[in-house]
C-alpha positions as CSV (number, residue, x, y, z in Angstrom):
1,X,0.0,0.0,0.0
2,X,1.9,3.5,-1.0
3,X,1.4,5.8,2.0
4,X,-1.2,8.0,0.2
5,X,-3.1,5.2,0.2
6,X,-2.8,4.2,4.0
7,X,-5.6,5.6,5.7
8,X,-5.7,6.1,10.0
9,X,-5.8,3.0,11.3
10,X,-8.6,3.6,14.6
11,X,-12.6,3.5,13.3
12,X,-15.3,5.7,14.2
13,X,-18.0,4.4,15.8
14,X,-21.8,6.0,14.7
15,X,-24.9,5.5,16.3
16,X,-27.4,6.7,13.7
17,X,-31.3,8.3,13.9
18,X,-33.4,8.8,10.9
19,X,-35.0,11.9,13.2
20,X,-33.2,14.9,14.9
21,X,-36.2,15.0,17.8
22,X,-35.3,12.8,20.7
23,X,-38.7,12.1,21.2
24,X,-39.4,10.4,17.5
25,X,-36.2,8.2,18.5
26,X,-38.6,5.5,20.2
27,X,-40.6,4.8,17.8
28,X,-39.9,1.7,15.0
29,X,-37.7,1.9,12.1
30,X,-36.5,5.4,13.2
31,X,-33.3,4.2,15.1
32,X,-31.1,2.9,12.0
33,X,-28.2,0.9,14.7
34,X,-24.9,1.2,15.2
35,X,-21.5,1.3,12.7
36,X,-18.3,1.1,12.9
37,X,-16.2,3.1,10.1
38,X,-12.7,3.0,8.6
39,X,-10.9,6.1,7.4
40,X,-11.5,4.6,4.1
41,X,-14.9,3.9,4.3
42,X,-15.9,7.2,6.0
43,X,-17.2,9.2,2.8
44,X,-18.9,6.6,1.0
45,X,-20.9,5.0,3.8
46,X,-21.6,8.6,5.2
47,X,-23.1,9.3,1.3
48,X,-25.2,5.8,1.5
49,X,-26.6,6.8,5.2
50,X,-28.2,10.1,3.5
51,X,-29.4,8.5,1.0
52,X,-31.0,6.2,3.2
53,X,-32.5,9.4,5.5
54,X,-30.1,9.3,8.4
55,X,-30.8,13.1,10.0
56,X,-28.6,12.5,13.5
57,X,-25.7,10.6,14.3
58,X,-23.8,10.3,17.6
59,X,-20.3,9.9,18.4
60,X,-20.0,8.0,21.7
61,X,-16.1,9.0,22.1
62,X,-14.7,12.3,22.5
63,X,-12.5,13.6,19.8
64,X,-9.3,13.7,21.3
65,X,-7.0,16.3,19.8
66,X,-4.5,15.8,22.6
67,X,-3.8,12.4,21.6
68,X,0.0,12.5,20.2
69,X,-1.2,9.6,17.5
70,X,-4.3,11.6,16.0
71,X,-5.8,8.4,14.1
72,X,-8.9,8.1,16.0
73,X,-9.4,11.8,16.1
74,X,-8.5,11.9,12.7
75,X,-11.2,9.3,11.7
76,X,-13.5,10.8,13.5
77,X,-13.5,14.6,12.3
78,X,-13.5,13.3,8.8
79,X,-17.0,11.6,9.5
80,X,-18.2,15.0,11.5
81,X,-17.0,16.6,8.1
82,X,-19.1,14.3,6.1
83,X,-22.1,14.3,8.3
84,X,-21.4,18.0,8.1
85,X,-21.8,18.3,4.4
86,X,-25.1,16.4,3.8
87,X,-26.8,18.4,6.8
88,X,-27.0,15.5,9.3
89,X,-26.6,17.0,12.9
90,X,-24.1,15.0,14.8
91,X,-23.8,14.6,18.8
92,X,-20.2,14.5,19.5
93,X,-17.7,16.0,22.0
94,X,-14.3,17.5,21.4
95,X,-11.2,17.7,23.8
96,X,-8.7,20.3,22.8
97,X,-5.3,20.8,23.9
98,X,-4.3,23.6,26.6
99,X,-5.4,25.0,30.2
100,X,-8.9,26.4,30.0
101,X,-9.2,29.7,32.0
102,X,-11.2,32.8,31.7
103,X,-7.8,34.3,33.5
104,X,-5.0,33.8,31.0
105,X,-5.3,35.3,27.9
106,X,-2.9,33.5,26.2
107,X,-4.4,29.7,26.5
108,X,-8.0,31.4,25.2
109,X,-6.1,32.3,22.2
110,X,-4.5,29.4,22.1
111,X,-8.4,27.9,22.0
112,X,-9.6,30.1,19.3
113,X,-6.8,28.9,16.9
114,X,-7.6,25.2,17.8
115,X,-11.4,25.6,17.5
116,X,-11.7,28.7,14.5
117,X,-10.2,25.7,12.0
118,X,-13.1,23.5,13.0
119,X,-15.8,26.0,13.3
120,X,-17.4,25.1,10.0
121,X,-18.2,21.4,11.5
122,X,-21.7,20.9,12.9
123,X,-21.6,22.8,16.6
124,X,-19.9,19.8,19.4
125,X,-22.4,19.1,22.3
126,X,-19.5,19.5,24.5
127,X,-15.7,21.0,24.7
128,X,-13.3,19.8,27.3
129,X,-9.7,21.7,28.2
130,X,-7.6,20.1,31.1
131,X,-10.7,19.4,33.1
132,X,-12.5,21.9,32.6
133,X,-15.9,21.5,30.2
134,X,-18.3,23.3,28.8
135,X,-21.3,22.5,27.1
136,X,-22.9,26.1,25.9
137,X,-24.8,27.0,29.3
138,X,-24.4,29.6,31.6
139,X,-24.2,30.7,35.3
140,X,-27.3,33.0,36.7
141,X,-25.4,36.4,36.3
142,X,-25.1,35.2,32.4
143,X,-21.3,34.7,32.2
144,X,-19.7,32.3,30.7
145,X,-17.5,30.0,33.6
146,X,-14.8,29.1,31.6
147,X,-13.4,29.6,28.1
148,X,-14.7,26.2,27.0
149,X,-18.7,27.1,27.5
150,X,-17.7,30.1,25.4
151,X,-16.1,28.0,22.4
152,X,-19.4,26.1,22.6
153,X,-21.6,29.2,22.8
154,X,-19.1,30.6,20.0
155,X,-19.6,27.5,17.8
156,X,-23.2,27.4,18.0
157,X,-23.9,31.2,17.2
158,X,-21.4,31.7,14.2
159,X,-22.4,28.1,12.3
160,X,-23.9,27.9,9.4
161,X,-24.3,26.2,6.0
162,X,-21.5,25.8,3.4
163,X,-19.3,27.8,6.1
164,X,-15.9,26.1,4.6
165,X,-16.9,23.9,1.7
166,X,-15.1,23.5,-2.0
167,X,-16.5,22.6,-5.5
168,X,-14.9,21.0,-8.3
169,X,-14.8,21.9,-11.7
170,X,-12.6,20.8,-14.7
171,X,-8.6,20.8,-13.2
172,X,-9.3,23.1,-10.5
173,X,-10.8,23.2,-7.0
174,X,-12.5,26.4,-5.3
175,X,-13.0,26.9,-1.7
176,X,-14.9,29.3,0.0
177,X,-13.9,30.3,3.3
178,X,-16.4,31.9,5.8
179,X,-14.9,30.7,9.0
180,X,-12.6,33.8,9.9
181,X,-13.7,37.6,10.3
182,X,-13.4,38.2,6.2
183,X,-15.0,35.5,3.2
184,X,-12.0,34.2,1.5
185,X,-11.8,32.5,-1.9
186,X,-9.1,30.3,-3.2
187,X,-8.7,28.3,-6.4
188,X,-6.2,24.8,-6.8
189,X,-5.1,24.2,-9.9
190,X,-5.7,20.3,-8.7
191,X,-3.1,18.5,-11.4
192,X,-0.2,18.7,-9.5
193,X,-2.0,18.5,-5.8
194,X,-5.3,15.9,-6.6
195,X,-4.3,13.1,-5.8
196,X,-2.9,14.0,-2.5
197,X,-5.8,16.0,-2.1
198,X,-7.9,13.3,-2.1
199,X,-6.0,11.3,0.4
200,X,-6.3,14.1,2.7
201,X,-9.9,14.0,2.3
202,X,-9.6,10.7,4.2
203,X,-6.4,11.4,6.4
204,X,-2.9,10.7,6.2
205,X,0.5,10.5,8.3
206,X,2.2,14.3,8.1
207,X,5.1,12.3,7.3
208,X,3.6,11.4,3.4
209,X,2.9,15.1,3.2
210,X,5.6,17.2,1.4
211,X,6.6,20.4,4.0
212,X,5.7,22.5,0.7
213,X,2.3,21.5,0.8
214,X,1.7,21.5,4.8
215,X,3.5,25.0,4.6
216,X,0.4,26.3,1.9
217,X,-2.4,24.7,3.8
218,X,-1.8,24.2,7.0
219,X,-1.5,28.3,8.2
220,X,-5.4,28.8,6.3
221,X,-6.6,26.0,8.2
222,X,-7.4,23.5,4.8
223,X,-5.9,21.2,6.3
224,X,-5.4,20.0,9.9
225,X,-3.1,18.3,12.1
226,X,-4.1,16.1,15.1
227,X,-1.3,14.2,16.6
228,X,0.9,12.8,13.8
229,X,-1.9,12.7,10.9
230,X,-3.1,15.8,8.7
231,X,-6.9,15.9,7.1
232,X,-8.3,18.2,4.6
233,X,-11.1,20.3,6.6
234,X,-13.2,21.8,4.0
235,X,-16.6,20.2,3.1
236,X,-17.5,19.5,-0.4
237,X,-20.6,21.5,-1.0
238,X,-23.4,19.1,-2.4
239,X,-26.1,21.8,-3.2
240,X,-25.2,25.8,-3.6
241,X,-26.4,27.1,-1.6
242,X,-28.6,31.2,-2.4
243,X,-26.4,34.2,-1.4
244,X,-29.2,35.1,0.7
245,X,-29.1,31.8,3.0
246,X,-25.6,32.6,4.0
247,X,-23.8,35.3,5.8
């Protein structure tokens, strides 16, 4: 196997609702069951499950980024990145690297560069920071208690569709980029890049990645490094959205 064909080696594991209401998730036919996912097998069985009318999926293990390895996080933010794209809400928490208080201003930086790159994913349920969580509530004088509540809050208020998503057209690949304070457009001429391209869709050891490429995608946030493995972040968009749905 040549290493832009060796995908992360942990699977994601889905549990899968054909309805976003908990209260519908009771009644027959409606819970679809439980899969397990390779990196390989991530965008084409994520296609098949909205075909079939999956609307929610779950993702019973936290998304570690602070795991040196990265293949189960990896894995995993590829299938929030498909759900992502075909408008399937996903339940899933996210643990990101760094001390998480309201009192140095330097590790809530240090969170808006780890989360802003992932902002264009479906909001998590839950963000954890060296024990501290937060899961988008709020204490009775309406402050935030710690910089992970306000990632979630952050998340949750700024997300919308076709946020980071590309298109493809003949040799080249546009993406438009909403997640930062300014829209930002880029085109790839994709001869020289598609093929790695694509295996970063899926996920690949930083090591099979040449520095000239990490060095052009990495600082925008197309791609991403957890632990030792890069992925390509932006969605492809499946339906254009109308200038007047998005911001």
């Amino acid at each position: 196997m040549s290493p832009l064909a060796a995908p992360p080696l942990a699977p994601v594991t889905l549990a899968l609702w054909k309805e976003r209401d908990p209260v519908a998730w009771d009644i027959p036919g409606v819970y679809v069951g439980t899969v397990d996912l390779m990196g390989s097998q991530v965008e084409g069985a994520v296609t098949e499950l909205a075909s079939q009318g999956v609307q929610f999926a779950r993702l019973p293990r936290v998304i570690d980024l602070t795991d040196r390895h990265g293949d189960a996080a990896v894995t995993a933010l590829v299938a929030v990145r498909e759900l992502t794209a075909f408008g399937i809400a996903v339940d899933w928490t996210l643990r990101l690297p760094g001390r998480g208080t309201d009192a140095d201003p330097g590790a809530r930086a240090d969170a808006m560069a780890e989360w802003q790159p992932l902002s264009h994913l479906h909001p998590p349920t839950a963000v954890f920071r060296d024990g501290h969580e937060g899961s988008g509530s709020s204490d009775n004088s309406g402050r935030f208690g710690n910089s992970a509540q306000d990632i979630v809050v952050r998340w949750r208020d700024s997300f919308h569709a076709a946020k980071c998503g590309y298109r493809r057209g003949p040799g080249f690949l546009e993406v438009r980029d909403r997640r930062g304070d300014s829209f930002k457009r880029l085109v790839i001429r994709t001869s020289e890049h598609d093929q790695l391209i694509q295996a970063l869709l899926r996920g690949l050891p930083e090591t099979g990645v040449p520095p000239s490429v990490v060095a052009r995608y990495l600082p925008p946030g197309l791609i991403h490094r957890a632990g030792r493995f890069l992925w390509w972040t932006p969605y492809r968009i499946r339906r254009w959205p109308l200038s007047t749905t998005i911001p």
